[in-house]
C-alpha positions, 0 to 999 in steps of 0.5 A: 507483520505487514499485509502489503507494501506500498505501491503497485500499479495497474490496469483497470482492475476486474475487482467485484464492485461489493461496496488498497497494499499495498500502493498502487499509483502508477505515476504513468508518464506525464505526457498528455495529463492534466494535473487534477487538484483533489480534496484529500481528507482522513478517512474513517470506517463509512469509507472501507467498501469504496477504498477497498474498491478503488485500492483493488483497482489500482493494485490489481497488476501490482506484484506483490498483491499477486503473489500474496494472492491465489491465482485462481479464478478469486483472484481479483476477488482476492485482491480486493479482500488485501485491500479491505484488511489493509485498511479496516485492520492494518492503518484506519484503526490508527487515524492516519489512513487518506483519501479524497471526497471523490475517492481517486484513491488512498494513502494508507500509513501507521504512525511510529512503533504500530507497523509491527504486529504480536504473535496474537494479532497475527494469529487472530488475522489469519483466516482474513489473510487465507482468504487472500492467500488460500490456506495451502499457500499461507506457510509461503506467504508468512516466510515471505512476509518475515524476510521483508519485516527483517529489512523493516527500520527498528528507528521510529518513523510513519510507514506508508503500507500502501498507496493507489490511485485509480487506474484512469487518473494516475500521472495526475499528481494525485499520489503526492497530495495523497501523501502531503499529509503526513509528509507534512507532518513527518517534517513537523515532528522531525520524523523519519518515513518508509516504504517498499515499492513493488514497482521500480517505475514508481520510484521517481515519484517517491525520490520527487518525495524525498524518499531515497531507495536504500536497498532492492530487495527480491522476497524469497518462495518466488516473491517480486523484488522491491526498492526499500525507501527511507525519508528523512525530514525536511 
């Protein structure tokens, strides 16, 4: 099971600032933005509330955060509490979740064979996916999930869940360096890397990557489609 897939992108988001993915950088058009060279570092535990902060931001018009989470007047809440279980449950536990000292944003991965969660894990990460979802809608949601994991790769690869970057400084390349790290480690180990992109605007940024989009998909019960993409090591 996955919570989110990398990459949507928004607005400035309306998330309570209570201290991601899934993605959302939106690599806006590059007209009038200036490149901004960021320290980009592992991150750990201290950094949950302002990652949650910042990827609740950056996905907060994202697609598919949208349709996982109830619309109703939680709903930037909602978000937010997506991307506070993507990172502290789904990636951080794993050591391959990034950020930057100025938190700009986050790149959350699972290194090869973690992206895939048990029946008992699922079953124990229920009530936090409620809290996005609402109860009434989980049985929509959770059909949906498995139609997007049975389009998942079975071959060992690094899987981006999410990606985002601040509203106010996407287009700035932020969302390449986010990545560098693991891509750079991908080509090291001659590892393979895959994402869902929940936005077809952010595909160019992913194909600069080296990312390939190998099939568009739409999610069954109402979900948005997305651009299924796989790397293969340079």
């Amino acid at each position: 099971m996955r919570i989110i897939p990398v990459m949507g992108a928004g607005q400035p988001g309306t998330a309570p600032a209570r201290g991601k993915v899934m993605t959302q950088v939106e690599e806006v058009k590059q007209t009038a933005r200036t490149p901004l060279a960021v320290e980009v570092r592992k991150s750990t535990v201290a950094d949950a509330d302002p990652i949650a902060d910042v990827m609740a931001r950056a996905f907060d018009d994202d697609p598919f955060a949208n349709w996982m989470a109830a619309q109703d007047k939680r709903r930037a809440w909602r978000v937010r509490h997506l991307m506070d279980v993507s990172f502290r449950k789904l990636t951080q536990p794993f050591g391959e979740a990034y950020t930057t000292e100025g938190y700009h944003g986050a790149a959350l991965w699972t290194p090869p064979g973690k992206w895939k969660l048990g029946m008992l894990q699922q079953l124990m990460l229920a009530p936090a996916l409620a809290k996005t979802t609402s109860w009434r809608r989980i049985p929509t949601v959770m059909s949906g999930i498995t139609a997007v994991e049975k389009k998942h790769p079975s071959a060992p690869h690094y899987y981006l869940m999410a990606l985002g970057v601040d509203t106010e400084h996407q287009g700035k390349g932020i969302g390449t360096q986010l990545m560098a790290p693991v891509l750079e480690k991908c080509d090291r180990e001659r590892m393979p890397a895959y994402l869902e992109s929940s936005k077809e605007r952010n595909v160019p940024l992913y194909e600069r990557n080296g990312f390939k989009v190998t099939e568009e998909f739409v999610i069954p019960n109402g979900g948005p489609r997305l651009w299924l993409m796989w790397r293969d090591p340079r």
